[in-house]
C-alpha positions in Angstrom: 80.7 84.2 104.2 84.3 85.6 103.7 85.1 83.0 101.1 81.4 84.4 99.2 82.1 88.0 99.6 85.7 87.3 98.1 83.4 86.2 95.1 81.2 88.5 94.8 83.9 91.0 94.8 85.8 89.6 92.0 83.0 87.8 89.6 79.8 89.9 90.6 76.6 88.9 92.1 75.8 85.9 89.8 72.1 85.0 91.1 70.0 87.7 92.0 68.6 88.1 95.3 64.7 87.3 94.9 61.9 89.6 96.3 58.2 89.0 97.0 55.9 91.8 95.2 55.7 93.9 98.8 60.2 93.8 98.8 60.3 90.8 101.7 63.1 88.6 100.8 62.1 85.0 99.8 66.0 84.0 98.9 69.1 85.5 99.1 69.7 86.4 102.5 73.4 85.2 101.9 74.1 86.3 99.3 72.6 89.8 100.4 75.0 90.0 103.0 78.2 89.1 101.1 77.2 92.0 98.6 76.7 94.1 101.6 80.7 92.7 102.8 82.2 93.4 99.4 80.4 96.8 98.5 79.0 96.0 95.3 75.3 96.9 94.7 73.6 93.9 94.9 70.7 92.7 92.0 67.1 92.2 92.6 64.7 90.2 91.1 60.7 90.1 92.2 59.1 86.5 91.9 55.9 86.3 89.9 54.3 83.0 91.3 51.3 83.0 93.1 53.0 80.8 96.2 55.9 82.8 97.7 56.2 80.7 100.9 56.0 78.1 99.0 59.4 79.2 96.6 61.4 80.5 99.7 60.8 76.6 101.4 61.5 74.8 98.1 64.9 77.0 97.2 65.9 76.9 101.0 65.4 73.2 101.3 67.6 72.6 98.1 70.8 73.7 99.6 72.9 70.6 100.6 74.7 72.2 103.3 71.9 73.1 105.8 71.2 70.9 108.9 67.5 69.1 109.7 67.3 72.0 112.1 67.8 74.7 109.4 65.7 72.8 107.1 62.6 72.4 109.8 62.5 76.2 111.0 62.7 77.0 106.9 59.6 75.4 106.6 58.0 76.6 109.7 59.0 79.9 108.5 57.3 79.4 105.4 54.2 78.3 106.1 53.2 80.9 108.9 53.1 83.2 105.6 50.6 80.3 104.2 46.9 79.9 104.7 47.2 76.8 107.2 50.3 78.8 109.4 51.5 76.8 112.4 48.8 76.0 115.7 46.1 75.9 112.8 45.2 72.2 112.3 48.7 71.7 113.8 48.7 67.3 113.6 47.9 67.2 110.0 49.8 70.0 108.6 53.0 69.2 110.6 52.2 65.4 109.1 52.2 67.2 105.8 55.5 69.1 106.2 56.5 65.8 107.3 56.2 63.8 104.7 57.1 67.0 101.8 60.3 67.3 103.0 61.4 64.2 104.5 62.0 65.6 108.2 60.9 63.9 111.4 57.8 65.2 113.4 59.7 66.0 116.1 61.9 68.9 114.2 59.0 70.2 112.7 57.2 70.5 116.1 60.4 72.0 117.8 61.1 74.3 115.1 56.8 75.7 115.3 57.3 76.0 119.4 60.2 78.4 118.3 58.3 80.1 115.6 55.6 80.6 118.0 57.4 81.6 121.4 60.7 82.5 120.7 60.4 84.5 116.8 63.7 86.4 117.5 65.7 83.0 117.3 64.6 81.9 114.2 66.5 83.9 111.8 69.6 82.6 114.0 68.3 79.2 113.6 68.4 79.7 109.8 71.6 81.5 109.3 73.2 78.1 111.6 73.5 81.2 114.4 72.2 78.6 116.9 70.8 75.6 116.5 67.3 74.0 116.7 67.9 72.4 120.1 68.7 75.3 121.8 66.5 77.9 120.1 64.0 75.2 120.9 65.2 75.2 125.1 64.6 78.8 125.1 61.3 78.3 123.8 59.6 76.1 125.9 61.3 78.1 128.8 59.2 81.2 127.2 56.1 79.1 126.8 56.3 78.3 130.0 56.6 81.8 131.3 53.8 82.5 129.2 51.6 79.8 130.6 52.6 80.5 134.0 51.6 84.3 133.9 48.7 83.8 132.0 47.2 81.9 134.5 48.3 84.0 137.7 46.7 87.1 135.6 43.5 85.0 135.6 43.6 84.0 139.2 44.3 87.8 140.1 41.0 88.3 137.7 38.7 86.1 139.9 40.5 87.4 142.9 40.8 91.2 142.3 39.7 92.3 138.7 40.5 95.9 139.4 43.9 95.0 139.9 43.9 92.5 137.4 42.5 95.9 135.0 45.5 97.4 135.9 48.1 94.9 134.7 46.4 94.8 131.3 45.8 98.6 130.6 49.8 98.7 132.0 50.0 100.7 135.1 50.7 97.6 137.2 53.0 94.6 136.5 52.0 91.2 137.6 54.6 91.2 140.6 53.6 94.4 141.6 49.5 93.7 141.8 50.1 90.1 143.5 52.1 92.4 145.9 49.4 95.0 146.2 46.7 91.8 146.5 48.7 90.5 149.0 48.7 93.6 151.4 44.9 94.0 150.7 44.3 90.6 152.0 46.4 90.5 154.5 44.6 93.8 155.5 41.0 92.2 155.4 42.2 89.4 157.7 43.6 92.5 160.0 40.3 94.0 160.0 37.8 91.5 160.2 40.0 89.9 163.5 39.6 93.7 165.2 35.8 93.3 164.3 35.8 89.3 165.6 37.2 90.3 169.2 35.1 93.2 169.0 31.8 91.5 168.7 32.9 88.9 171.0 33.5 91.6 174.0 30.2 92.9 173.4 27.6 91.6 172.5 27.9 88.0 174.7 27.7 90.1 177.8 24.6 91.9 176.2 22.4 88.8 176.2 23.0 87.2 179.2 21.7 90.5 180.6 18.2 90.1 179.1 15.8 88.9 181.8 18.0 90.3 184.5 17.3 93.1 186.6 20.8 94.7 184.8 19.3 97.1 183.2 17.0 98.6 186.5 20.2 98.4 188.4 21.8 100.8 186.0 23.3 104.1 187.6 24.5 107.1 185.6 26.4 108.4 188.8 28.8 105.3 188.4 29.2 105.5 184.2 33.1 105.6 183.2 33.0 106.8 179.7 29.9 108.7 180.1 26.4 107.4 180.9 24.5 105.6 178.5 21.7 107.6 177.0 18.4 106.6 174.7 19.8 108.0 171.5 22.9 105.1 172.3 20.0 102.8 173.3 18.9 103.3 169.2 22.1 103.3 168.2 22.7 99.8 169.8 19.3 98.4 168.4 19.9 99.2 165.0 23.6 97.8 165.1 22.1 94.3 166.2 19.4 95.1 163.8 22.0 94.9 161.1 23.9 92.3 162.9 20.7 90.1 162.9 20.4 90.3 159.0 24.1 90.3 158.2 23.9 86.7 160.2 21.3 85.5 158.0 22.9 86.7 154.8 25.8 84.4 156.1 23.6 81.7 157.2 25.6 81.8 160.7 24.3 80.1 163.3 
């Protein structure tokens, strides 16, 4: 870059740098920041094709001193500006790149995960910043991350979707509503083992006092939380009312 600049500066920009017809740069980059280094007010020119990814992959790929790694996130870069952009028909196109340009499968593949889950490392990838295999770690370890909380926000929706609501709309992060769906559950188990030993102290005793004369023997004198009146009578028979048709709901025995 030093050893360009140091040209620029002393014979001009001799190439222009190329533009699409919206300003994106197709080719150039280089030499855009060597102008940039030497303060001289670099040239533009706007390509008139009708196949701008297709110009920035073929001028890219000419240059003799870029690596496979370069070459294959050039051409990834290109043709998610195309019509058939990377994930679409992913085999046949990648086959395609493939055989165009003469690079294996397998750097065409690793340079579309890094297109597709890693787009802030493939500018470095192309300026020989960093290279293909590690732009391509970092990927897969995003991918992953994806995959990973993509599924725990669908669990959380079959589990809880007004907590899963909330992560989406943004008032909750993913941590945070597992957290708050692990106190509610941990909550319901609290609550339904109050109402378990609850049940169990009453209403056993209840039914092994039907046909007995329990209920004649019953005297208000000897009542310790206060004696037992009709209206708690009702009360009783509705609750084993509802207990009866909560039961079946279940299908408990």
């Amino acid at each position: 870059m030093r050893a360009l600049a140091d040209d620029v500066r002393d014979r001009g920009l001799l190439h222009p740098i190329v533009l699409d017809s919206q300003g994106r740069l197709l080719d150039g980059r280089g030499r855009l920041r060597a102008c940039e280094a030497a303060s001289v007010e670099p040239a533009f020119v706007t390509y008139e094709g009708d196949d701008p990814s297709g110009y920035a992959l073929s001028v890219n790929l000419r240059r003799r001193n870029i690596s496979k790694g370069q070459a294959a996130m050039i051409s990834a870069k290109a043709r998610s500006g195309s019509e058939n952009p990377p994930g679409s028909d992913s085999e046949q196109t990648t086959r395609s790149v493939s055989e165009q340009t003469g690079l294996s499968l397998g750097r065409i593949s690793q340079a579309n995960t890094v297109l597709q889950h890693a787009a802030d490392l493939v500018d470095p990838v192309i300026n020989g910043a960093m290279g293909l295999d590690e732009a391509y770690t970092l990927a897969r370890e995003n991918k992953a991350k994806a995959n990973s909380a993509e599924v725990q926000l669908n669990r959380l929706r079959e589990e809880d979707p007004e907590l899963a609501e909330r992560v989406v709309e943004g008032d909750l992060t993913l941590a945070g509503a597992w957290a708050e769906r692990t106190e509610r559950v941990e909550e319901d188990k609290r609550q339904r083992r109050v109402a378990t030993r609850l049940l169990d102290e009453l209403v056993p005793p209840l039914a092994q006092a039907r046909g007995t004369r329990t209920f004649a023997r019953y005297d208000p004198a000897f009542a310790g939380s206060g004696p037992i009146t009709r209206e708690t009578i009702a009360h009783a028979m509705t609750a084993l009312t509802e207990m009866d048709q909560v039961w079946q709901e279940r299908d408990l025995p």
